[in-house]
N, C-alpha and C positions, 0 to 999 in steps of 0.2 A: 532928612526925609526918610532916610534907609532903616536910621535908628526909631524913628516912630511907628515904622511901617512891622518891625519889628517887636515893638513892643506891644503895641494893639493885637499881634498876633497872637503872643505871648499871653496877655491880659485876657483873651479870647476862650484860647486854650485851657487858663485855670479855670477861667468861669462855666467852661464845659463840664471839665472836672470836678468842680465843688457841685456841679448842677448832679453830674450821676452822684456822687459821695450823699447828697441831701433825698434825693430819690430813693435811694439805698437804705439809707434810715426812715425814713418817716412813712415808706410803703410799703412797709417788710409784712406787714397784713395783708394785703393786699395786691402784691408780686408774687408771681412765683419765681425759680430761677429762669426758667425758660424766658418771660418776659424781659429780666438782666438783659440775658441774652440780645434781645431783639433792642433794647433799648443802648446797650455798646456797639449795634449793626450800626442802627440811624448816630451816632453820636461819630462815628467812624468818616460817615460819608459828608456830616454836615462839616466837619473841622478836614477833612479832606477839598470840600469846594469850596472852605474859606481861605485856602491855601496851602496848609499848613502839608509838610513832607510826607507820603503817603506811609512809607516803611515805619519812621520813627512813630506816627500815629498808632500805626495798627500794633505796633509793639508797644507802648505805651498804653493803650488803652485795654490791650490784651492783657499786660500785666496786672493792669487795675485790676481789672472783672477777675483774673484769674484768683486774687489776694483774695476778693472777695468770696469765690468762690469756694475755696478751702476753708475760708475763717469762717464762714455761716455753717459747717458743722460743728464738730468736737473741736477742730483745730485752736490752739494758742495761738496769736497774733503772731511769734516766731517761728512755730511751727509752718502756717501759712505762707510766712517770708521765704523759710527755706524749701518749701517746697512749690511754690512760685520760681525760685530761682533756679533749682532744679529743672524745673519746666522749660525754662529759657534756654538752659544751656541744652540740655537734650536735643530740643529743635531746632537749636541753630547749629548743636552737630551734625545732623543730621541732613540739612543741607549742605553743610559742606562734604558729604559724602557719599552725594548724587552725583554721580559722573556723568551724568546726561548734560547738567550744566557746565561742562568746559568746553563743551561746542558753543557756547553762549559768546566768549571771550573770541573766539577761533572767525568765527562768521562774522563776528562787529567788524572784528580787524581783517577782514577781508574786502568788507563792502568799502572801506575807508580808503584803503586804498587803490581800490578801482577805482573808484570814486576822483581819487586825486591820481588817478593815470590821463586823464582827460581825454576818454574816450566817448562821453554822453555827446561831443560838439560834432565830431567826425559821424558819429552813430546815427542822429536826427540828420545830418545832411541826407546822409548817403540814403537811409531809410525814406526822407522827404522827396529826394531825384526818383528812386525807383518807384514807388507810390506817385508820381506827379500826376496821371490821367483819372486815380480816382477818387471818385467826388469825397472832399471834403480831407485832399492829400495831407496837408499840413496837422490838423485837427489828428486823421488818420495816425500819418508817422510821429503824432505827440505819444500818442495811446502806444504804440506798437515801441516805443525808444522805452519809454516809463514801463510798458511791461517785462523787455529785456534788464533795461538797468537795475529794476525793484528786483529781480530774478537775482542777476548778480551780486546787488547789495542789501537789499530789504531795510533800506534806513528811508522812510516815508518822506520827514523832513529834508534830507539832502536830495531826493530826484524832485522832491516839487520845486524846492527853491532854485536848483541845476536849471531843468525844465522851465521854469518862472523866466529866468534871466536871459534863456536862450529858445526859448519855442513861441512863448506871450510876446514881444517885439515884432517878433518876424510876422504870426499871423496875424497884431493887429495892424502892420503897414501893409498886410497883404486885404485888409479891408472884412476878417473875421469877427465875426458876432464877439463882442466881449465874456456874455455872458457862456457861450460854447467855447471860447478858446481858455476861461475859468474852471470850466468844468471839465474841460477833457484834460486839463493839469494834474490838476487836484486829484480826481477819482484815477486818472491810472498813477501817479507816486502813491497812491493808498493800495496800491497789486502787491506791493512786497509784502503786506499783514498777510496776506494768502499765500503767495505762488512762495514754493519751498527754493533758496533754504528759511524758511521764515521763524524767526526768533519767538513770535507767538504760541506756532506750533511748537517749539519746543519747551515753551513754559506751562501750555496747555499741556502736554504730555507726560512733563513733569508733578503738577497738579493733581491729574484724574488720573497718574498710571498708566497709561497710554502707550504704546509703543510710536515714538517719534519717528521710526521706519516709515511705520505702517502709515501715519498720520500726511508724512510727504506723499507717498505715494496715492491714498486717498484726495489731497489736496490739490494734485498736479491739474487731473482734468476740468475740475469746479473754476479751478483760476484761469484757467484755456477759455471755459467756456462765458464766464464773468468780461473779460477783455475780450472774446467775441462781440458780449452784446453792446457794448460801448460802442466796439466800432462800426456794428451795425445802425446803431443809434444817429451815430456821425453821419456815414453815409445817407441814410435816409432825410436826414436835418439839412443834409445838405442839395436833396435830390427837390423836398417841399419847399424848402427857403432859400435858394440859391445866392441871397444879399446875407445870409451870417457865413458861406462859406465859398464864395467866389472862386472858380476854377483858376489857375495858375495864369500866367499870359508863359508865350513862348521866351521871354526875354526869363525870367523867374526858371521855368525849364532847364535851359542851355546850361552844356557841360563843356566848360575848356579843353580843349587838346593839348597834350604836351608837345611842344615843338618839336622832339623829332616823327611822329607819326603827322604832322603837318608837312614835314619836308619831302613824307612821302607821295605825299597827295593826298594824304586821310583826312575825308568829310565823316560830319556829324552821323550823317544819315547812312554812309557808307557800309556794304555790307563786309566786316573785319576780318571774317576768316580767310576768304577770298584774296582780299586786297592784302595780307600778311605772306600768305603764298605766293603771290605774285612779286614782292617785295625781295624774296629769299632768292627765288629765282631771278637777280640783279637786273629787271628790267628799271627800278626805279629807286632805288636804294645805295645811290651815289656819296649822299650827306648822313647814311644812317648808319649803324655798324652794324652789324650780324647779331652781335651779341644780343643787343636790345631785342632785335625784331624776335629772335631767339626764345627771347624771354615775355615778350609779349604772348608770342605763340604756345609758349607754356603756360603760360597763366589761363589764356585761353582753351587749355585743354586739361586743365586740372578738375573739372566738372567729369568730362570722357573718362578719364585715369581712375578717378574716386569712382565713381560706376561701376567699371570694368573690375574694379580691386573689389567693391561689396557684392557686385554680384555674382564673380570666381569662388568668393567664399563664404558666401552663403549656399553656393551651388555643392560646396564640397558639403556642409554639412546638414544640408536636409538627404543628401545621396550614401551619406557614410552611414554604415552600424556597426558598432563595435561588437565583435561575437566575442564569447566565451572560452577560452582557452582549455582544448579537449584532453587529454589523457588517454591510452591505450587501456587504462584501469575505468575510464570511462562511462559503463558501459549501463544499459536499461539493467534493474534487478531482476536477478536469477538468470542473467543471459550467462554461460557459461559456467554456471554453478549448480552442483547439484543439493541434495537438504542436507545431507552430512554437512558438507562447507559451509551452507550458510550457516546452520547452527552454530557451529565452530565461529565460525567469524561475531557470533552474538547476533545474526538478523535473525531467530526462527522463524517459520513459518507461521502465517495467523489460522490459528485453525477455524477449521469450518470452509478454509476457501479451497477453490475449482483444482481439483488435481485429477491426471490421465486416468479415463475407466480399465481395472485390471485386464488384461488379456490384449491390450488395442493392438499391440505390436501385430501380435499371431493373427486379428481380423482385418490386418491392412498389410497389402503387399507392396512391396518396398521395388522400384523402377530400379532397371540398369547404373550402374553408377552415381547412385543418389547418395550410397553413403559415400563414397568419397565427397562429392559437391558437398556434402551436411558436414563432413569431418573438416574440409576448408573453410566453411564458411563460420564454423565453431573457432577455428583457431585463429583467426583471423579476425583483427580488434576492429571493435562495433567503429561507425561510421559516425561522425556528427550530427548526420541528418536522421540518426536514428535517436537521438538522445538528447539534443538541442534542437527546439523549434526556430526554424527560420524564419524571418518575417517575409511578407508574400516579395517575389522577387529578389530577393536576396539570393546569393550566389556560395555556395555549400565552400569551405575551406576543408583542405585535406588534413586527416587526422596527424595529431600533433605539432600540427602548426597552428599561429595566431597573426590575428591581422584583420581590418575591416572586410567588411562585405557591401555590397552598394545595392541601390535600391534607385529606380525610375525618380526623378523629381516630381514633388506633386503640384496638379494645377495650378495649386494658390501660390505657387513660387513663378511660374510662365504670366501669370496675369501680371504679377509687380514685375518683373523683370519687362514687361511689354508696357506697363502703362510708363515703368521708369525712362523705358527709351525714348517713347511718346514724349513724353517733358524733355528730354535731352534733347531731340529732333526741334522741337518748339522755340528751344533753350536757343540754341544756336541759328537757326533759320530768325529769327528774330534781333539776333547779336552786332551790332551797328556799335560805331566806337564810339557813338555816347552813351551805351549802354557797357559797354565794354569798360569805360573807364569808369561808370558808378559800380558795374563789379567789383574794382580796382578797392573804390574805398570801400564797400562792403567786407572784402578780405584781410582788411588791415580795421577795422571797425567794427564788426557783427561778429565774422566768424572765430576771432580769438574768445568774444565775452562766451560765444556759443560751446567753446571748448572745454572754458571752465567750468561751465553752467553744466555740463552732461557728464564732464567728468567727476565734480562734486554730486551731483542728483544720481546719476546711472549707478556710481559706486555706492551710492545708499540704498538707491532703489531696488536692486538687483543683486544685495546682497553680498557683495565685493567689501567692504569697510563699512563698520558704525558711522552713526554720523559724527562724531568724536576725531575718528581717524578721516573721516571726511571732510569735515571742517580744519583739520590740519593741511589735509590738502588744496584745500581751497586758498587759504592762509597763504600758504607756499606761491600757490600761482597767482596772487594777486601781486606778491613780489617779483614774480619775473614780469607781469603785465605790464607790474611800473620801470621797471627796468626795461623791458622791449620800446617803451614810449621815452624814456631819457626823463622820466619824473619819479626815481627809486633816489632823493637826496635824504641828509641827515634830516631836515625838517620837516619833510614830508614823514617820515619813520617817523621823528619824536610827534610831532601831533596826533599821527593816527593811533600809536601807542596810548596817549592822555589820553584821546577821547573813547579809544576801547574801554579802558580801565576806569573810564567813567561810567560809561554804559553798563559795563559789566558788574560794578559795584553797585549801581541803582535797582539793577535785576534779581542779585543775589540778597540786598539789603531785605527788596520786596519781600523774594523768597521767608526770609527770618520773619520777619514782621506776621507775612501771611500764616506760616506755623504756630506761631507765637497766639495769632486771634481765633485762629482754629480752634487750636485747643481751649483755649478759655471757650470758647464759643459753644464746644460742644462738651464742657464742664459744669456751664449752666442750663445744659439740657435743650439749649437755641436751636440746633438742630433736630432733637424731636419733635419740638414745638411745630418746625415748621414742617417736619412732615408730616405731622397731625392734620395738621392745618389742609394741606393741598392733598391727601388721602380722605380725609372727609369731604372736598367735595366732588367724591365719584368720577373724577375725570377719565376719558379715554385716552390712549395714547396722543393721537392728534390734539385734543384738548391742552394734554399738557405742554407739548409742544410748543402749538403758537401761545399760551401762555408763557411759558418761558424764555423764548425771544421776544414776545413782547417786552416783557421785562427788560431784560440787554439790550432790546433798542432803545428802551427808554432810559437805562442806565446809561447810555452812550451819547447822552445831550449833555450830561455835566460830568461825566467821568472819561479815562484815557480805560482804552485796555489792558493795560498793564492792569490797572486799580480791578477791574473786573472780573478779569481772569484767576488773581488771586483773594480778593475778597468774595464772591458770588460762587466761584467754581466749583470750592469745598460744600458749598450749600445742594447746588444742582447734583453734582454727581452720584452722592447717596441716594438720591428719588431715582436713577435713571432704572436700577435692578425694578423696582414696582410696577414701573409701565413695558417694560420690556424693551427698551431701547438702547442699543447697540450705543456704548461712550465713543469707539470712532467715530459713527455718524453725528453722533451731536454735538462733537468737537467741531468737524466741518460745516456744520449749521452755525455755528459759537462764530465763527473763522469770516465766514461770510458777511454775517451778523454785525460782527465788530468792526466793521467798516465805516458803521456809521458815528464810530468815536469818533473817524476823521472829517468824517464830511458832514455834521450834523449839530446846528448850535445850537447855543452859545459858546461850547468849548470846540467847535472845529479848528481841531492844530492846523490841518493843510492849507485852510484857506488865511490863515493868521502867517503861516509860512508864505505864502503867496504873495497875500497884502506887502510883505515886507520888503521884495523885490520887484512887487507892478510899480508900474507907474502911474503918476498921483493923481492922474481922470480915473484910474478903475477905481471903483468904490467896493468897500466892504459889503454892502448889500448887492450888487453885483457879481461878486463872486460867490454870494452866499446863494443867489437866484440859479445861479449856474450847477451849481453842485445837484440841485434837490429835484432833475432829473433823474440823475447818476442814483441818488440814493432809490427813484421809485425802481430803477433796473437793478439794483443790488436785491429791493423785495422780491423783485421777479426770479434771480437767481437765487433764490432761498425758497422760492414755490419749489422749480425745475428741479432742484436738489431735493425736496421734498417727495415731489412726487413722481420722479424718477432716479431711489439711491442710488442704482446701477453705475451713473454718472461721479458719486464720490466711492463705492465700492468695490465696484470690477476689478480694478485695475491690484489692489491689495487680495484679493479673493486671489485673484490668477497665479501673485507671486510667491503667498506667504500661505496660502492655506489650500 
C-alpha cells in the first residue's frame, strides 16, 4: 500500500511537471515570464496539498523555472544548467550562514525536554486547585497550563496532545461541554506560534529581515492579550451555559494534608501562619520535628523575603545617581585663566564676545577685604556644583571625590510598593493550609517553568544575550529541569536529540527550498507581476491589509505555516515599503493570523492531534465545532492589534529605540 501510495505521488509529480514543461512550449506567445512565474506559485501549492514534501518541492520546481528562466534568453542549455546550479548552491549557502537559525535547533531541544520533565501533570493540577472558584476552572486552567507550557516549549503538537490525554478526561467526567473542552485544547496549544520563544517568529524574521529581538518583544503583549480573550470567553460560556461548564463540587476541590501538619491539628480551612507559630512554640508539636514546621514557615514566607529583597533594590536604584567624577582642573571656562593662557592652551577667545568696558576697575570701588576673599576664592578649585548640574535633590559630593548621590523616590515607586503589600496582606490573611499546600505545588510546578521562561525572554528582551545565546540558555535549563524532576536518562536525551534534529532539518531544508523558488520566482519577473497587479488597484493601506490577511487566512485552510511563511512572505514583504507599513507590525498580524493553520479545516493539525488521543464518543466534527469560536476571537485579536498597534509596538519602541 506504502509502495502505491508512493508511486501515484510519484506519477503525480511528473505529470505536474510535463504539465508546466508543455505550457512552457506551446504558450511562449502568449506568456510572459511573469506569468511562469505565477504559474510555478499555483503548481507549488497544488503538488504541496497533494502531499508531496514542501522543501524538496519548492526546490525542485524552483530549479525547473529557474532553467527555464536562463535558457529563454541567450543562454545554451549548459550554460542555463550551470548557472541554475550556481543558483542553488549560492542559496543554500547562504542559509547556512544565517546565524539566527541556530537558535531554531537550541529551542526545539528545549521544549523537548521540558516537555519530557513531566511537568504539564503537576502544572494543570496545581493551576486547576487555585483557579477552582472560578467559573469555568478547568476549561480556565487548560488555557492558562497550554499558555505557560507553549511559552516553554512552543511545540503546538506536543501540548495539545499532553493537554488531550490529561485535561479532556478530567473535564469531560467533570460533565464539560465537549465541544468547549475541544476548543480550549486546541486554541491554547496553538499560543506557542505566538508567545516567544516561538520558532515562527524566528523564521519570520529570518524571511523579511526582521530583528527576532524586536519581533519577541512586539509579540509578548498580543499573545497575553490573545489568551486573555479565551479566557474570557470561557468565563463568560461558562457564567450563560452553566451545563457546558459545571462549577467543581467540594469533593473535586479538596487538597490532602501531609500527615505531619495533620498531627498538628491542621484543618483545611485553618488559618496556617498562626497555627505554624503556635506549633513552634511547643504547644502542639509533640509528633512533629522543628525542622519541618521550620520549613513549612519558610516556604511560607518566601513571598515576604522576595518582596522585601525587590523592593530594597529597586529602592536603592530609583534613589541612586551616579555623579561625575570632578577634578580640581575641573573647572567652568576661563575661571581662573586669563586670555594670554587660554590662547596658549589653544582655546582663543571668540571674537566679538562680552569683554570688561576699559576703565571699570577705576569706576567701581573695591570693599574692605574683598580682594583678599576674591584672591581665595580664585585659588581655590571650583566646586561640583559649580560645573556639574545636579539633579533636583540630589546631594553636592566634595570636590575630588566620587560616589553616588541620592535623590527622594518617586510616587510611582510608593504606589507599587503599597499596592504590592496590598497583595501580600491579601496573600496571607487568606493563606489556609489548603491553600498553602497548592502553593506547595505551584513552587515545584509553575515557578521553575516561570524561571526559565523570564530568564530565556528577559535576556533577549532586555538586551542581556542574542537570542542564539539565549536559546543556549534555555537549552541548558531544560537539562537541569529534567534532571531536578529525575527524568534527565540516556533516553530521554537520545530522543529529544532525534527529534530536534528532525525538526531542525525540516526548517532549514524549508529555508533552501524557500531560496531556491525565490529566486526563480523573481527571475521570471513573478514578483513584479504581482506588484503591478495590487499597485493598480489603488489600495489604501487598510485595504491592503485586510486584503493580505485575507489571503493567509485563506491560505491556512490547506497549508501549515511553515509552507506560508516561506512561500508567501517573500512575496508580501516587497509591497509592505508602497503602503508604508512597518514589517514588525505585519509580522505580528502574520503571527496572529497564522493561527488559523491550526485551527481551521480541512488541514487543522491541532484538532487531528486531538482526535488521536480523545476518546472515541468525541467526533472529529465536534472538535472541529469547538474550535471555530476560538478562530472568530483570533479575528477579534487581529482587529484590536489593528486598531490599537501600541499593543504589539510599545513595548520594542521603549526598549530598542
Amino acid at each position: 500500500m506504502k509502495i502505491r501510495k508512493e508511486l501515484y505521488f510519484g506519477f503525480t509529480l511528473m505529470g505536474l511537471i510535463v504539465a508546466a514543461a508543455l505550457a512552457m512550449v506551446f504558450s511562449v506567445d502568449t506568456m510572459t515570464n511573469g506569468h511562469y512565474g505565477l504559474l510555478m506559485l499555483s503548481l507549488v501549492v497544488v503538488a504541496i496539498m497533494l502531499g508531496f514534501p514542501t522543501a524538496f518541492t519548492l526546490m525542485g520546481m524552483g530549479m525547473l523555472f529557474a532553467f527555464f528562466a536562463y535558457h529563454s534568453g541567450d543562454q545554451t542549455a549548459a550554460g542555463a544548467l550551470k548557472q541554475t546550479l550556481d543558483l542553488m548552491v549560492q542559496r543554500a549557502f547562504s542559509v547556512m550562514g544565517n546565524d539566527v537559525l541556530i537558535s531554531i535547533p537550541l529551542f526545539v531541544f528545549m521544549g523537548y525536554l521540558v516537555e519530557r520533565a513531566n511537568l504539564i501533570e503537576k502544572l494543570f493540577r496545581s493551576l486547576h486547585l487555585s483557579l477552582a472558584r472560578v467559573p469555568g476552572s478547568l476549561a480556565v486552567a487548560t488555557l492558562v497550563t497550554c499558555a505557560v507550557f507553549a511559552t516553554a516549549t512552543g511545540i503546538v503538537g506536543a501540548v495539545v496532545t499532553l493537554m488531550g490525554l490529561l485535561a479532556l478526561p478530567q473535564m469531560l467526567r467533570a460533565g464539560y461541554d465537549v465541544r468547549l473542552s475541544a476548543g480550549a485544547i486546541t486554541a491554547g496549544g496553538c499560543l506557542g506560534i505566538l508567545i516567544p520563544p516561538s520558532v515562527l517568529l524566528i523564521v519570520y524574521g529570518a524571511t523579511a529581515g526582521v530583528s527576532v529581538v524586536q519581533l519577541y518583544a512586539g509579540a509578548f503583549f498580543p499573545g497575553i492579550m490573545l489568551a486573555g480573550l479565551y479566557i474570557v470567553y470561557v468565563i463568560i460560556m461558562a457564567k450563560i451555559k452553566p451545563a457546558w461548564a459545571p462549577p467543581l463540587t467540594a469533593e473535586q476541590r479538596a487538597v490532602p494534608l501531609p500527615s505531619p501538619l495533620k498531627a498538628i491539628g491542621a484543618t483545611s480551612q485553618a488559618w496556617a501562619p498562626a497555627s505554624l507559630v503556635q506549633a513552634l512554640k511547643g504547644k502542639n508539636n509533640q509528633a512533629v520535628s522543628t525542622r519541618f514546621l521550620l520549613g513549612q514557615l519558610g516556604i511560607l514566607l518566601m513571598p515576604l523575603v522576595l518582596f522585601v529583597a525587590v523592593a530594597g533594590l529597586s529602592y536603592q536604584s530609583v534613589t541612586t545617581v551616579p555623579v561625575v567624577e570632578t577634578f580640581d582642573a575641573l573647572q567652568p571656562m576661563g575661571a581662573g585663566q586669563d586670555s594670554e593662557t587660554s590662547s596658549e592652551d589653544g582655546l582663543a577667545e571668540p571674537p566679538g564676545g562680552l569683554s570688561e568696558p576699559e576703565g571699570a576697575d577705576e569706576g567701581v570701588s573695591t570693599p574692605p577685604g574683598a580682594e583678599e576673599e576674591a584672591t581665595e576664592k580664585a585659588e581655590a578649585p571650583a566646586s561640583p556644583s559649580d560645573s556639574v548640574a545636579l539633579p533636583p535633590g540630589a546631594t553636592p559630593t566634595p570636590a575630588g571625590e566620587t560616589g553616588p548621590t541620592s535623590k527622594p523616590a518617586p510616587t510611582g515607586y510608593w504606589i507599587g510598593v503599597g499596592v504590592g503589600a496590598l497583595a501580600l496582606a491579601v496573600f496571607y490573611a487568606l493563606m489556609s493550609y489548603a491553600r498553602l499546600e497548592v502553593f506547595k505545588m505551584l513552587l515545584s510546578s509553575f515557578f521553575p517553568l516561570l524561571i526559565l521562561i523570564l530568564a530565556v525572554l528577559g535576556s533577549i528582551v532586555f538586551g542581556l544575550a542574542t537570542p542564539t545565546e539565549a536559546a543556549a540558555v534555555g537549552a541548558f535549563g531544560g537539562f537541569v529541569l529534567a534532571a531536578a524532576y529525575r527524568q534527565l536518562t540516556f533516553g530521554v536525551v537520545k530522543e529529544s536529540v532525534f527529534l530536534t534534529a528532525k525538526t531542525s532539518a525540516m526548517v532549514c531544508w524549508l529555508f533552501v527550498g524557500s531560496a531556491i523558488f525565490s529566486a526563480a520566482f523573481a527571475l521570471l519577473g513573478g514578483q513584479e507581476l504581482v506588484e503591478q497587479w495590487v499597485l493598480g488597484m489603488n489600495l489604501s493601506k487598510t485595504e491592503f491589509l485586510i486584503l493580505s490577511q485575507v489571503i493567509i487566512f485563506i491560505l491556512g485552510w490547506p497549508l501549515e505555516w511553515t509552507e506560508i511563511i516561506v512561500i508567501f512572505m517573500p512575496i508580501f514583504i516587497p509591497l509592505l515599503d508602497n503602503f508604508g507599513v512597518d514589517p514588525l507590525f505585519f509580522g505580528l498580524l502574520v503571527a496572529l493570523n497564522l493561527q488559523t493553520a491550526f485551527l481551521s479545516p480541512p488541514v487543522a493539525m491541532s484538532a487531528f492531534y486531538l482526535k488521536g488521543v480523545a476518546p472515541k464518543h468525541v467526533t472529529l466534527n465536534q472538535i472541529f465545532a469547538g474550535m471555530l469560536p476560538f478562530m472568530g476571537i483570533q479575528i477579534i485579536a487581529i482587529i484590536l492589534l489593528y486598531q490599537f498597534p501600541g499593543i504589539g509596538l510599545w513595548l520594542p519602541e521603549v526598549l530598542y529605540k
